[in-house]
C-alpha positions as semicolon CSV with decimal commas, in nm:
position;residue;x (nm);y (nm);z (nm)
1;X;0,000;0,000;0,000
2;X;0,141;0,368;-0,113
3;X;0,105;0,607;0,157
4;X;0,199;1,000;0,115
5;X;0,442;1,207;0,244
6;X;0,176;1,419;0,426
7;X;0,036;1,075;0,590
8;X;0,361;1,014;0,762
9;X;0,459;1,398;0,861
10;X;0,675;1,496;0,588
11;X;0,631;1,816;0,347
12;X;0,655;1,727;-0,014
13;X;0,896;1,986;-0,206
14;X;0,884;1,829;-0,580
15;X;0,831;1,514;-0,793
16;X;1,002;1,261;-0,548
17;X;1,147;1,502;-0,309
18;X;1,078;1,607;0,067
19;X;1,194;1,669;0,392
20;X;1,084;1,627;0,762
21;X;1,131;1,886;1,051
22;X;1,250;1,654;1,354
23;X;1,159;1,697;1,656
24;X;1,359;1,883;1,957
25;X;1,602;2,060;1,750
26;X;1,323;2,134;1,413
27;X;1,639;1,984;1,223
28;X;1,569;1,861;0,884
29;X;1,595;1,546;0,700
30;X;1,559;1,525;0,330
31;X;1,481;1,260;0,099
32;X;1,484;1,232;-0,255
33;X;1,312;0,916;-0,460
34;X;1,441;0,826;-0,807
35;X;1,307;0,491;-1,029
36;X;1,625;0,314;-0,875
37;X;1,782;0,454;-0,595
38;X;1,718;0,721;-0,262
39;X;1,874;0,952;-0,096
40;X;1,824;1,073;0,254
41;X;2,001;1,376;0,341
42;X;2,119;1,408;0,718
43;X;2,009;1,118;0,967
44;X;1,845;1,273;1,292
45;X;2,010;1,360;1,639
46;X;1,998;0,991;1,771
47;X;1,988;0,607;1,698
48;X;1,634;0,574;1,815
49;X;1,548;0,893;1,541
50;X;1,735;0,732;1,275
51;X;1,589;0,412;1,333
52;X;1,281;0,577;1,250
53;X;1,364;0,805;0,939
54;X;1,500;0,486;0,759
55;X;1,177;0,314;0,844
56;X;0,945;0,614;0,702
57;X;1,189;0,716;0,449
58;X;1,147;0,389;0,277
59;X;0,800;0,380;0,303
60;X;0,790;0,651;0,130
61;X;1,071;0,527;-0,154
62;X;0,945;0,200;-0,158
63;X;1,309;0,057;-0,154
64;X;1,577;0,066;0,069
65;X;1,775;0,416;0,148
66;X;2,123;0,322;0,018
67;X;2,248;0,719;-0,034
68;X;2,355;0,919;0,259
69;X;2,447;1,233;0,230
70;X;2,627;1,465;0,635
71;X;2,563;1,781;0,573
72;X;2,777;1,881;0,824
73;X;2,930;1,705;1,141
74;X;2,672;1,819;1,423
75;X;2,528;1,576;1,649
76;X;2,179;1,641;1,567
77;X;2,232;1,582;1,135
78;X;2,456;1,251;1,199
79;X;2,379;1,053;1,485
80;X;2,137;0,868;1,347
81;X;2,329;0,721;1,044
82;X;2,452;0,384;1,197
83;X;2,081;0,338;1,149
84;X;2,159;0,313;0,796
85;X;2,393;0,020;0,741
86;X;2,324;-0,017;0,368
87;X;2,398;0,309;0,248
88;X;2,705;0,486;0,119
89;X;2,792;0,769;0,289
90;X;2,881;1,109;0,219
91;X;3,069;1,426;0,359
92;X;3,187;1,734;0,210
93;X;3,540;1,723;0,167
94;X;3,775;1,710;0,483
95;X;3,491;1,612;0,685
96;X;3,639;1,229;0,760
97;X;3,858;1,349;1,058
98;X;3,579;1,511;1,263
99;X;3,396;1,126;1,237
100;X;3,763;0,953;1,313
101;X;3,893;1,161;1,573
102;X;3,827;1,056;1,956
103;X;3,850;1,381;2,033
104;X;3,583;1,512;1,793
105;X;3,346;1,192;1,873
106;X;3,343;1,310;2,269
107;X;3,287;1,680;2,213
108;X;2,996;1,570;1,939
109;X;2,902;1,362;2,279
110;X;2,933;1,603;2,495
111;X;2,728;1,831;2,279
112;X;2,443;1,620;2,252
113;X;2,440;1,585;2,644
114;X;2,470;1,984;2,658
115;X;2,178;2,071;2,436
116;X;1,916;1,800;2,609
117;X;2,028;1,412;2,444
118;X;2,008;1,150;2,675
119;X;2,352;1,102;2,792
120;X;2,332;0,709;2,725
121;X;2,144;0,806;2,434
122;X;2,456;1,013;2,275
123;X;2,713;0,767;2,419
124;X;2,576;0,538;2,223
125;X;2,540;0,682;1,878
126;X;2,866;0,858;1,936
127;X;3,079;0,512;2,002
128;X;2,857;0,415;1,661
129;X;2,942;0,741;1,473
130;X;2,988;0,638;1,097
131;X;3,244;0,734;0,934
132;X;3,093;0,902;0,569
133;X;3,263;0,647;0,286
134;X;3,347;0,947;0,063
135;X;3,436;1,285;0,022
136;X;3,308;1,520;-0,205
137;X;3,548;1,752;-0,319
138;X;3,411;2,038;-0,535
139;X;3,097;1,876;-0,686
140;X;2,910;1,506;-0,795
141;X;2,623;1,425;-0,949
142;X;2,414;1,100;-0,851
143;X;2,193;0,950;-1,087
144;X;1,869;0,780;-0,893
145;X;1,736;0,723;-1,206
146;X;1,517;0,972;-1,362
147;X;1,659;1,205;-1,074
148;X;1,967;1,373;-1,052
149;X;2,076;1,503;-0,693
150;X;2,390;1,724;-0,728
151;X;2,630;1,687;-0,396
152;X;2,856;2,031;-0,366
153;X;3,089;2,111;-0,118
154;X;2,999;2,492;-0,084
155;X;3,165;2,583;0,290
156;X;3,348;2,676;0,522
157;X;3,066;2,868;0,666
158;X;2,897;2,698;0,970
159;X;3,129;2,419;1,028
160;X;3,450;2,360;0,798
161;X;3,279;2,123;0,602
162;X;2,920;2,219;0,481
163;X;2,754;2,017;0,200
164;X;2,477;2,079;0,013
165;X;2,238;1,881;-0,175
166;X;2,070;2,072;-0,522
167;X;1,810;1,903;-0,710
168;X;1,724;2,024;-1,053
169;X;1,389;2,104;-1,092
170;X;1,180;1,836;-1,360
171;X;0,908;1,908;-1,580
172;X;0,902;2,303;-1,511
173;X;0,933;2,225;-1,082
174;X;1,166;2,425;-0,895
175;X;1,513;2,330;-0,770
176;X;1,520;2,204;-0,410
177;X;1,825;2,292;-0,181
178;X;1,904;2,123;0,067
179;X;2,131;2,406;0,298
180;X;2,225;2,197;0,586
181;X;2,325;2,461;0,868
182;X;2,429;2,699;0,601
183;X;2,116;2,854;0,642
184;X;1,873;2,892;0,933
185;X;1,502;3,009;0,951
186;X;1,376;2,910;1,302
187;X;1,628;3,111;1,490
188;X;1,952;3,312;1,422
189;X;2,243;3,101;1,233
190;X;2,457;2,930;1,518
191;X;2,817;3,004;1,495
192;X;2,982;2,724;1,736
193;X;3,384;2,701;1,773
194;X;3,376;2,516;1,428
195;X;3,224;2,759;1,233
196;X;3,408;2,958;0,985
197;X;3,246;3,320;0,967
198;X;3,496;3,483;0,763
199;X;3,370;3,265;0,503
200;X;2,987;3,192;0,580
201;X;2,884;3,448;0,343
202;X;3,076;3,376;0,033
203;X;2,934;2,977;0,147
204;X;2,549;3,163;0,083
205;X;2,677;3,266;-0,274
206;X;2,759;2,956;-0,348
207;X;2,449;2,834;-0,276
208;X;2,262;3,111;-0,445
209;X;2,489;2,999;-0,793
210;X;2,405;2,645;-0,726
211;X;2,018;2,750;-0,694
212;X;1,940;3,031;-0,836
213;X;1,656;3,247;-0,834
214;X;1,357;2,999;-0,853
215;X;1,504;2,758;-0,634
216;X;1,358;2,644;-0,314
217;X;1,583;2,663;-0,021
218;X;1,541;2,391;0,288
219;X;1,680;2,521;0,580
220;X;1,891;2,317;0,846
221;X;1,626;2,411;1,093
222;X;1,312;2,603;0,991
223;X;1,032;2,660;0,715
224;X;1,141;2,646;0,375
225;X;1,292;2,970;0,236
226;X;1,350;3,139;-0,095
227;X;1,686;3,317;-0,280
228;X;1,588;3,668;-0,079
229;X;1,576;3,519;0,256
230;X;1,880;3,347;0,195
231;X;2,068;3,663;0,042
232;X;1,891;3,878;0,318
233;X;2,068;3,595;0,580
234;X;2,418;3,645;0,390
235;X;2,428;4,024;0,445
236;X;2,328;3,983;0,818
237;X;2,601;3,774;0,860
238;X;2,851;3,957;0,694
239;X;2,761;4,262;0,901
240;X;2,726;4,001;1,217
241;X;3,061;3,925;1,165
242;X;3,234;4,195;0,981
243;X;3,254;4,071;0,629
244;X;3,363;4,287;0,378
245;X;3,178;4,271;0,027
């Protein structure tokens, strides 16, 4: 039996594409469907949450979820991937060592614990934390079959390694981008000791090339946005952070 994306909480964006807003944090996962293959984009804050985005995400695909792609290495977007054992993972380029270092893995912990996660809750998905399988360096194209999703490693900006996932738009339907942390609606961008500010703006043009005008942009956390909110975001945070233009 097909069920919708509306019957299981999700917002359809496009043909084959939409996105949950999780709850606690409002972080989003995306998911897009092609005739062969799916992608999720970011995993959820926990095992337990992860557990249950691969179960509704393939509902909704009606295959398994063998495409990961981190958006960024924050506890609440990756936690949740060890729920995923079949897919390939992937990170924006450089990203490996914040998934490999001991180091990184307790302060993504200790994170978790600071912002509300069950403590046994994040010491278990951080002694599970999976390391993403590739890299993407620059840009790659997937094919899903009769879907393209276009992987682009647009940061620095709010971590060192921000990814983004574009879809083109089909049959006269608007791009989707997926903006990981990049971009925030709910609340004011958060710039944590990882986050590259001297760069976060130049990481929104990117973004805004990759896009464009008609484009619709899916926050890390938040409603879904458009190119003036996140062009009105970019000059707030180059005046946040004195950026000059």
């Amino acid at each position: 039996m097909t069920v919708t994306w509306e019957e299981l909480g999700w917002e359809r964006l496009a043909d084959g594409v939409g996105r949950v807003r999780l709850p606690v944090w409002d972080c989003t996962a995306g998911l897009v469907v092609g005739a062969d293959r799916a992608l999720l984009v970011d995993a959820g804050s926990s095992l337990a949450e992860g557990a249950r985005l691969r179960a509704r995400a393939q509902a909704l695909a009606g295959r398994r979820v063998t495409l990961l792609a981190l958006t960024h290495p924050h506890f609440d977007h990756v936690f949740g991937a060890a729920r995923f054992p079949d897919a390939e993972v992937f990170a924006a380029g450089g990203a490996r060592a914040a998934f490999e270092d001991g180091r990184a893995r307790e302060e993504l912990r200790a994170d978790a614990v600071r912002n509300g996660l069950d403590a046994e809750a994040a010491g278990e998905a951080a002694a599970a934390l999976v390391r993403p399988g590739r890299e993407v360096r620059d840009r790659l194209a997937l094919d899903l079959g009769g879907r393209e999703a276009l992987l682009a490693d647009v940061g620095p900006g709010h971590t060192a390694h921000d990814l983004a996932v574009v879809v083109p738009g089909v049959a006269g339907g608007r791009p989707v981008v997926f903006c990981g942390d990049l971009v925030e609606e709910s609340g004011e961008p958060q710039a944590g000791p990882d986050a590259v500010p001297s760069a976060w703006p130049a990481a929104l043009d990117r973004l805004l090339e990759l896009g464009g005008e008609d484009a619709l942009y899916v926050p890390g956390h938040g409603a879904v946005t458009d190119a003036a909110f996140v062009r009105a975001q970019r000059d707030a945070l180059a005046a946040r952070f004195g950026v000059s233009r």
